[in-house]
Each structure stands twice: as C-alpha cells, then as structure tokens.
Phi, psi and omega in degrees: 000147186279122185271157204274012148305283204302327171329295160322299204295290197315322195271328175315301194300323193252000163287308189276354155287333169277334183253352145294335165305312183305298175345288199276262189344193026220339183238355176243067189250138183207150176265094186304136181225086207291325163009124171302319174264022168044054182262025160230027161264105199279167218267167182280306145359278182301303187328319176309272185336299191273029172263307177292005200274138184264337188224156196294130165249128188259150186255111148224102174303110176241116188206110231291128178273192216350080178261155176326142167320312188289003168218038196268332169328307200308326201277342188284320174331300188293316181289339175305313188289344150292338164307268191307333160294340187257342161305323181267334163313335171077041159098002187261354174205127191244146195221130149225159176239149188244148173242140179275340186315330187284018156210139169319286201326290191314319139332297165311295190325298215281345167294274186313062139210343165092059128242138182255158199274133158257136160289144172213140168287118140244174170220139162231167186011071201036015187241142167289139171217167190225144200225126174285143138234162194267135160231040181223149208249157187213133183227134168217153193223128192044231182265024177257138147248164173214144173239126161243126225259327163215136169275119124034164136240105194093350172267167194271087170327298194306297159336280216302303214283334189297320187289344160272351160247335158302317159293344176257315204278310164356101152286271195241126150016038220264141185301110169261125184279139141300087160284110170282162185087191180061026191097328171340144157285140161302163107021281177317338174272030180214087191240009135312273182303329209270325203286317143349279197283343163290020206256297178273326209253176171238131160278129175200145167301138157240146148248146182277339186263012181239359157237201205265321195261091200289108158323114186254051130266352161287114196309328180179156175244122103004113169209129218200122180110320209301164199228311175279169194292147190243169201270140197306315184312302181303327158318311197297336181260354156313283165339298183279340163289311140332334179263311171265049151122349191307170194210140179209159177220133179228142166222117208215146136223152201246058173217148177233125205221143181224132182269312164325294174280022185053015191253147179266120143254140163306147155294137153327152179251086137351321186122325194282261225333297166279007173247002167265002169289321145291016150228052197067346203224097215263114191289108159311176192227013183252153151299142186269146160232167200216117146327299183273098169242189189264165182242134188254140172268147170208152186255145190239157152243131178228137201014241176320325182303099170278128163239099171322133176207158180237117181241137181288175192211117179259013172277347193265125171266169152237131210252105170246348180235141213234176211239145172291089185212161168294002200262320205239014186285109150077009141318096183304275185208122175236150176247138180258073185276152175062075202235197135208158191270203200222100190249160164292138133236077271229039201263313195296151159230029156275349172289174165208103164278135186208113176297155176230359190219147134243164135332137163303180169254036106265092179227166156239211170215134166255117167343072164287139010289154143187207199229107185293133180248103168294342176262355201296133150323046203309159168225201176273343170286357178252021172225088167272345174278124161285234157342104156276148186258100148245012154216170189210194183194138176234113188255188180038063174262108154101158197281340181303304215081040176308174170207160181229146179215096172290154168246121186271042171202112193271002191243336209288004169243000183273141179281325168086172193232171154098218123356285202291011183309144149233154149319148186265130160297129198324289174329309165326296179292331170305319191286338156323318196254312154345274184286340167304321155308296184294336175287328158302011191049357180260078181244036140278351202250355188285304196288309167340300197298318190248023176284325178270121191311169188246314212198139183214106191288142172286158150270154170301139189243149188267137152332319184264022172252315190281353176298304188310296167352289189318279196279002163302308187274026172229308161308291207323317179308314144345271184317327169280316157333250172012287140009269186289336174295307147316319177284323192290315156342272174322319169283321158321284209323299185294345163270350175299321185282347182290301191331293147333278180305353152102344157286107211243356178305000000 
C-alpha cells in the first residue's frame, strides 16, 4: 500500500504543476485552430496593421453580463481576439469590456458613441422576457472614433475590428475613380461597394469626357455598365492610361437579359467589345447557361388552386468554381445572371490572360435574340459544353504594366437607388473589392474580406454514395459493437481454458 507521505508529496507535485503551468499561459498565451478556415487565426493582414500602428488606440467593448448562451459565446470570442490585438500592438491597444446595464450613465455613454442596445428574449424561472443588451465595440485614436454598433454572432470579428482600425490609422487615402456617363449608374447605385471600398480608397465619380487626360493618382478606375456609344477618343485615354501603369475593373455583358418579359438580347455594340478584343480577350454574343443555377419562384394553377413552386433558371448561374488566385481567396458563390463568356486570344504574348471565374462542367449557351420560357424542361442535352471563362484579369498592358480585371455581367454589383434598391449578394461584393484590391496593389485585406463564410454550397452526392452514407451510419456502429463483443468473447474463452489446464499465469 502507498504510504501517505507519497501520497502527499504526489498532489503537491501536481498542484504545483498546475499552477506554474497557468503561471507561463498567462504570459505565453496561443490558440490552437482546428477550424477549416482558420477563422480564429488572425490574418498576416492585421498582424502587419497592428504592428505598424504609430499611435494608441483604445478598445472599449460594451457588452451586457449573463447574456443567453447563444450569445454569451460572442463576448468570450471578442475577448480572446483582443487578447491577441494587444499582444501584437506592442502597447498601441489597450482594451477594456464595460458592461452598461450597471448604469444609466453607461448606457447613454455606449449609445452617443454608436452602440446600439437589442432587444432579446430570454426565460428565466420558466417565463419568457424580453431584455435589452449591448454587444458593440467603440474604438478610438486621437480625436477619431469608429463604432461597430453590433458584433455578430458568427460573423467576422476580425474584419469588423481590423477594419476600424485600419480607418483610424489610415492618413491619407488613395483615390479610386467612378466612371461616369455613357449610361453608367452614378456612384449612389453602389452604397454596398462604395462602404466597402472606403475602408481604404476614397471613391469619387470621374468622367473621361470632361478632361484632356485620365490622372494617374488614381490608384484604379471602376467602370461598370455602360450602355451608350462611347467615342473613339475616350478608348484612346484608357489606352494612355493603362500604358503607364493604370488598373481598371470593367463590368460589362455584352447581353441583355429580362426575366419579367422573358426577352433575351444582344447589347448595343458600344465600342468595348472591340477594344477588349485588343487586348486578347474576346466578348461572346450568346447567354451562358449553367446546370448549377439560382431557382426562381413561380405561381402555377392547378384547378382552384395557386401553387407556389421553385423552378431553375439556368440563365441565372451560381458561380462556385473559380481559378486559385488572391481575387478569388475565400469565395463561396458568387451570381452572375445574364451573363456571357470569353474566349482567348493569345497573339499578343506580351500580355498574361489568367481566367479567374467558371461555369460548372455542365454548361451551354443561348442564342440572342431569343425568348426565355420559365416553364421549359431543361434536360442534359441542353449543357454539351464545359467549363466556361466568365471572368479573366489581363497584366502587362503597355510599357507601365497596366492591368485589367473584366467581367461578362454588368449588373451583379449594382444596388440600384429609390424604391427598386436591393441587396447585393456578399460575395458578388467580395469579389468586386477583391479585385479592385488586388489591382490596387493592397491585397493583405483580401483574405480578411472573406474569412467569415457567407454562403456554403453542399457537394454533389452520387446516389449509391449516399445509400452508402445512409445505411453505413446505421449498421457500422452494430458491427463494430459485435466486433468487439467477439474479440472479448474469444480472450475468456482462452483464459477460461489456460484456467482449466490448471494455468493460472
């Protein structure tokens, strides 16, 4: 029997091991991150941001105590990633959590500073209640603040807190152009994008027809839409723009599509079609059609009946499969409805064409002019094609080393104004700011942008794989119980028989 000094002696050993262990965590602290998307890893991005920061910035997290489990998570979330912004700041971010509930004053405070209070359902002692809390963080550096009025739940800590501090450290700006006229939407039908892109750039409308010249402090130009014809001359100041170093994002198709009337059309022919054509990269005249598309609702009658149903539309794609680049780093889906493709041209080799978006590998093409029929049957004979090119990036334009980054859809980032405003699908803007990032030479914040997933496509399953699934997870577990049950069986038995022989080892 173990006598009871060693006894002793043993939890003394493992009491002071537990508390030198805390000891070293408390100044040795790191996150292990099995996570697919490393989203509790921070990005080479911020580390960079908060390394560099010249002047301090305070953190003040105001968030309500004993909030429900499903959102008591968040505050812990937040404090862990602060923990870790103030370890890389070097003394540059000071943090505290506040709670306001212990007061009016606090309250007041964290409202006039731009958080704002939610109502939430809790139940205590069996009754439903409705409770206010605070979840929002307030940052500020000299006489600057940034608020993020709610944190998430599940949503990008990182994004929301790197990017407010990227607006506080950020001196001056670099300028990104609109381009306006020729039909474009103004600069208000993109308030999704411009809120976006303003983290870094300063967005302002430009027109090409009102100088002799394109400025080249503008970091990249944005042209998105256009519809009328445009004058030879203005290709010519792209062209001298591009040539000494200039960046452009074009968004274009050069199809027009209605969903409402079912009419298919070619686009007006403008000019951009033959002058991206000079630069190898050739506008198809058909609509892309796609297996994997968005599903539209429509009402059917059957005798008395109105019945809602959801039927695809393979003019709308959903676009999952993308070429491995920083443009397209942490992309889901992005939708392209109406769209058209691309083909190469390779004459040029001072150019580098690099497709960055496809089609699935069932896909075709429709004819314009034609007529969308919403009730048609698609089958597999109407997707004989694979892969399609429905975005590229074009470098080495020009003795600069411009660069360009087209799109075969003239729609998929406008918010539209008034009334007809809608949401943009996130991705759409990611990929939007993405290259505009990437064209802009700042393509640290691009993995950043898209680190909290958006939207998650299932993959596709073969029948006899999911038959498999299926009844796998239901026998196997059997089978193995059995298994072991058998093995166990079997070492009685043989110790019962050394036993019988009088062995007893």
């Amino acid at each position: 029997m173990m006598k009871k000094t060693t006894i002793i002696t043993q939890l003394l050993i493992v009491v002071a091991i537990i508390v030198v262990a805390n000891l070293i965590s408390r100044n040795m602290y790191f996150r292990i991150d099995f996570t697919e998307d490393q989203r509790y890893t921070l990005s080479k991005a911020t580390r960079d941001i908060l390394k560099d920061l010249d002047e301090v910035i305070t953190v003040k997290a105001y968030f309500t105590e004993n909030l429900p489990a499903q959102l008591a998570f968040v505050q812990n979330d937040l404090r862990d990633q602060l923990v870790e912004y103030e370890d890389l700041a070097g003394g540059n971010l000071i943090f505290e959590f506040i709670n306001p509930s212990e007061s009016d004053e606090l309250k007041q405070e964290a409202i006039q500073s731009g958080v704002a209070p939610l109502s939430i359902n809790v139940v205590e002692n069996d009754q439903q209640q409705q409770i206010q809390a605070f979840l929002g963080v307030v940052l500020k550096s000299g006489d600057n603040t940034e608020a993020i009025p709610v944190v998430q739940p599940n949503g990008g800590i990182e994004y929301d807190l790197t990017m407010a501090i990227k607006k506080l450290a950020i001196q001056d700006k670099p300028k990104i152009g609109m381009i306006s006229g020729y039909g474009s939407p103004g600069l208000s039908a993109f308030p999704q994008l411009v809120e976006q892109l303003s983290v870094l750039y300063d967005v302002e409308e430009f027109s090409i027809a009102d100088t002799f010249s394109i400025p080249t402090f503008y970091r990249g130009l944005i042209w998105v839409a256009p519809k009328d014809t445009i004058a030879p001359i203005e290709f010519s100041k792209l062209d001298q723009y591009l040539n000494q170093g200039g960046k452009l994002f074009l968004s274009y198709s050069s199809v027009a599509g209605d969903l409402q009337q079912g009419a298919l059309q070619p686009a007006p022919n403008i000019g951009i079609k033959n002058w991206v054509a000079g630069k190898g990269l050739i506008f198809g005249n058909d609509f892309v059609i796609d297996q994997n598309c968005l599903p539209v609702t429509v009402q059917q009658r059957q005798g008395f009946l109105t019945i809602n149903s959801q039927v695809s539309v393979p003019l709308l794609p959903r676009v999952s499969n993308f070429e491995d680049h920083p443009i397209t780093e942490g992309l889901e889906q992005v939708l392209l409805p109406f769209v058209n493709a691309f083909t190469i041209n390779n004459s040029d080799t001072t150019l580098r064409i690099n497709p960055l978006a496809f089609t699935s590998a069932k896909s075709g093409t429709l004819p314009a002019p034609g007529y969308l029929d919403i009730q048609r049957k698609w089958t597999e004979a109407d997707f004989p094609m694979q892969e399609q090119i429905l975005a590229s990036s074009i470098e080495g334009i020009g003795a600069g080393n411009g660069a360009m980054v087209v799109i075969g859809n003239g729609d998929f980032i406008i918010n539209g104004e008034g009334q007809q405003a809608q949401r943009v699908n996130p991705d759409n803007l990611n990929f939007a700011s993405n290259a505009i990032d990437w064209l802009a030479d700042d393509t640290g914040l691009i993995s950043l942008r898209t680190k909290a997933i958006t939207s998650r496509t299932l993959d596709k399953v073969e029948d006899g794989t999911k038959n498999l699934l299926k009844y796998g997870n239901v026998f196997a577990p059997i089978l193995l119980i059995l298994i072991y049950a058998g093995i166990r069986k079997q070492i009685r038995n043989r110790r019962k028989q050394k036993w019988a022989q009088g062995n007893f080892a």
